[in-house]
KETOR-379713 format. One record per residue: z negated, y, x of N, C-alpha, C, O in turn. Coordinates in pm, 1 decimal. Layout:
N
         nw         nv         nu        caw        cav        cau         cw         cv         cu         ow         ov         ou
          Z          Y          X          Z          Y          X          Z          Y          X          Z          Y          X
...
end
This chain:
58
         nw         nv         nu        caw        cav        cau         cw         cv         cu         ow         ov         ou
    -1506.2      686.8     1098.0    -1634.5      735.1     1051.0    -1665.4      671.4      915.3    -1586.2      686.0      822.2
    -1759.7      612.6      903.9    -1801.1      553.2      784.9    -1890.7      683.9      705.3    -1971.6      765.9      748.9
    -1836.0      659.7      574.8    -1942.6      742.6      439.1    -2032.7      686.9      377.9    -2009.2      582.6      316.8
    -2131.6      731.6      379.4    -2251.5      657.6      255.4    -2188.8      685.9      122.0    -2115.5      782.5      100.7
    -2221.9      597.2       35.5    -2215.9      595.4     -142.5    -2229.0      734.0     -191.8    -2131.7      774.1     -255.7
    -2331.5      819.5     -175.8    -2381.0      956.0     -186.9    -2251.6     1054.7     -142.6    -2214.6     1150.5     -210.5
    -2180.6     1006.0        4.1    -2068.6     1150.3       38.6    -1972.2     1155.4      -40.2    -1935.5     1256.0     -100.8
    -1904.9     1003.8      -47.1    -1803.8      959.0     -110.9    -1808.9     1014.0     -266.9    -1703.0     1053.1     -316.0
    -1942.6     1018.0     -353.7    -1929.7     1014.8     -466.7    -1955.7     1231.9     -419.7    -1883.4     1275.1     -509.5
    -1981.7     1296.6     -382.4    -2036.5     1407.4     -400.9    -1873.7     1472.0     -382.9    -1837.4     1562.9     -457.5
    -1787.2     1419.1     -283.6    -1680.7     1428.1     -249.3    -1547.9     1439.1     -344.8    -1442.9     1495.1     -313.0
    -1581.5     1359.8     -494.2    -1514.2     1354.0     -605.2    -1448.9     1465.0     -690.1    -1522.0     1522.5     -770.7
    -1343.1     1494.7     -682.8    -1308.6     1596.9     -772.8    -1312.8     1580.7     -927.2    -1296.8     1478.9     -994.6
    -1338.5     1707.9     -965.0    -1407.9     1685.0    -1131.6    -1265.5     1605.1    -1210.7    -1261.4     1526.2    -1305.1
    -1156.6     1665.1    -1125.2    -1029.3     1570.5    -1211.3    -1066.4     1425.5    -1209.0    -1024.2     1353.3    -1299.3
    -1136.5     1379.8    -1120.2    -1130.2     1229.8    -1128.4    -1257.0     1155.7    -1216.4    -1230.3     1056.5    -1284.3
    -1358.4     1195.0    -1212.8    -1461.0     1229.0    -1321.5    -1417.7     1208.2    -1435.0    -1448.4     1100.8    -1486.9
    -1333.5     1302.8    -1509.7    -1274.8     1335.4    -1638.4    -1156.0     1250.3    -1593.2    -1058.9     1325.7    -1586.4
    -1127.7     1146.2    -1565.1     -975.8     1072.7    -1522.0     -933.4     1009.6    -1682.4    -1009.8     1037.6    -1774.8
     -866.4      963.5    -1697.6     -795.1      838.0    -1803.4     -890.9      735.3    -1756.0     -957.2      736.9    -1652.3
     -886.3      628.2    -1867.8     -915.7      488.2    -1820.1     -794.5      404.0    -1746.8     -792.4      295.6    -1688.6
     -690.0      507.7    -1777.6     -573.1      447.4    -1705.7     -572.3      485.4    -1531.8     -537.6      411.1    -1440.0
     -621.0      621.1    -1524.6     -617.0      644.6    -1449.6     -724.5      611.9    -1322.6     -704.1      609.8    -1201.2
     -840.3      588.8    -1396.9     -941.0      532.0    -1287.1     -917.4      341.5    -1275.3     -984.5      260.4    -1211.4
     -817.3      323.0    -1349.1     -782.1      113.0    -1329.7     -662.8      153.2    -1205.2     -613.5       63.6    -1136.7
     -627.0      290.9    -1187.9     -492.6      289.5    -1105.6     -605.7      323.5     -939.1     -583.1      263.6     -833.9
     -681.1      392.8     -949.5     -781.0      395.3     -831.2     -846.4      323.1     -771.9     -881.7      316.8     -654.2
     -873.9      229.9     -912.1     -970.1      131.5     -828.1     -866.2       -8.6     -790.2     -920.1     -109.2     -744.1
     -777.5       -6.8     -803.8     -677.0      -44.4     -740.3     -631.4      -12.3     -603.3     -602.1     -101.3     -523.5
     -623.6      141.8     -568.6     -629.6      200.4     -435.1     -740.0      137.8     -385.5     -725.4       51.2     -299.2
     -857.6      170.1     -429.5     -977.6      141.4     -320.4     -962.2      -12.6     -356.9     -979.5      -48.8     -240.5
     -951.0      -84.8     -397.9     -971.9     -263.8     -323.9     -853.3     -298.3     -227.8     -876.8     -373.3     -133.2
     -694.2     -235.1     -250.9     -640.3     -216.1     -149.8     -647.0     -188.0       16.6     -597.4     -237.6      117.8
     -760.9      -51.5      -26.0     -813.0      -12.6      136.5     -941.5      -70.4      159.2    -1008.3      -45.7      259.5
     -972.3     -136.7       79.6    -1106.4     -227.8      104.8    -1038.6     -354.9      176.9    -1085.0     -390.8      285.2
     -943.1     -415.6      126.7     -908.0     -508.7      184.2     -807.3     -474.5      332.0     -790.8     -559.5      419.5
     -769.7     -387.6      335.3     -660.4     -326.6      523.3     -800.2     -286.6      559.0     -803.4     -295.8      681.7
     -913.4     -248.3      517.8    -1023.8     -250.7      643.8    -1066.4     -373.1      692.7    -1096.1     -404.8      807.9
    -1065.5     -442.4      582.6    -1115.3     -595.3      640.4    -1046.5     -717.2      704.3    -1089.5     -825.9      742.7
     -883.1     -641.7      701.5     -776.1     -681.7      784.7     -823.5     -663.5      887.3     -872.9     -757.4      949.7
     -822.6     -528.2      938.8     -826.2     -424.1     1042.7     -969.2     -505.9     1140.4     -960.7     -550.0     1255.0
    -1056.7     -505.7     1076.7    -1145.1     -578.6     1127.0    -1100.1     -726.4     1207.5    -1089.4     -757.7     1326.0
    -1081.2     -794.2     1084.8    -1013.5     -943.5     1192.0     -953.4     -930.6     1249.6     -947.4    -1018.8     1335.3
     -877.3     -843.1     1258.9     -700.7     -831.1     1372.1     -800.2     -774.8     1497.2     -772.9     -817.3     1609.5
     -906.0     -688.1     1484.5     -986.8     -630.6     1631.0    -1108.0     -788.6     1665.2    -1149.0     -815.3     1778.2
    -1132.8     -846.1     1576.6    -1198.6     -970.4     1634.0    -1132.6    -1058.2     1705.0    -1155.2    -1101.1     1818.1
    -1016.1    -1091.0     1600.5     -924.7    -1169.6     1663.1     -851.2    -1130.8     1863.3     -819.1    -1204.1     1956.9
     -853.9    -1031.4     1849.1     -773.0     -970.4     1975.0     -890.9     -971.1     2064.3     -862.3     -999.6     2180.6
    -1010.3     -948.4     2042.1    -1078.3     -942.6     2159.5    -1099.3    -1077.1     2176.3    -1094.3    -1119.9     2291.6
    -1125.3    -1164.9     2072.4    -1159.6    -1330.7     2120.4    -1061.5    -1393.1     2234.5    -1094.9    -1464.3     2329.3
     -899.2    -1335.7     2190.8     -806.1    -1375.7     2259.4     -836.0    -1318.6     2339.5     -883.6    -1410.6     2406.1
     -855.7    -1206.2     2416.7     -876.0    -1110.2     2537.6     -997.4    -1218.8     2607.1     -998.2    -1258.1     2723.7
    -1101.2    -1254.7     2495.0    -1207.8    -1303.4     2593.9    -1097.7    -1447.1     2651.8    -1083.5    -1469.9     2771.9
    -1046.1    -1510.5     2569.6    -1010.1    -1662.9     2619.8     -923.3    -1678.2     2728.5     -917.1    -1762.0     2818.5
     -835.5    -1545.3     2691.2     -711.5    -1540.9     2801.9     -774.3    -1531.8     2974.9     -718.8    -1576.8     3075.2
     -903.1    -1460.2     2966.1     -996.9    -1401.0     3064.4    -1023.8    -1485.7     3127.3     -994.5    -1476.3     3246.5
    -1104.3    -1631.1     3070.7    -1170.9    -1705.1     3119.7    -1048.0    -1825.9     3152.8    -1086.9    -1920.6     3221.1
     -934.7    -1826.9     3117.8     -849.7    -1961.4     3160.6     -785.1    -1898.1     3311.1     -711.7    -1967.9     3381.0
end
């Protein structure tokens, strides 16, 4: 299920709001992490169906 900008941010606990600057450089670390395994996740399902299509047609 994908979130709009709006859920994600309404979703925020006030601890993270009021975070450290240390502590929001340690988050936004998490999120480019899972920004980047979604965009894994993505090629690995492109990749597999391309192969699914090629394997199909030989």
């Amino acid at each position: 299920m994908d979130l709009t900008l709006q859920q994600i941010v309404e979703g925020l606990p006030k601890s993270l709001l009021n975070a450290t600057d240390r502590d929001l450089e340690g988050f936004q670390k998490i999120i480019e992490e899972a920004i980047k395994l979604r965009e894994g996740h993505r090629n690995l399902q492109k990749m597999i169906k391309n192969f699914s299509t090629s394997t199909i047609r030989t």
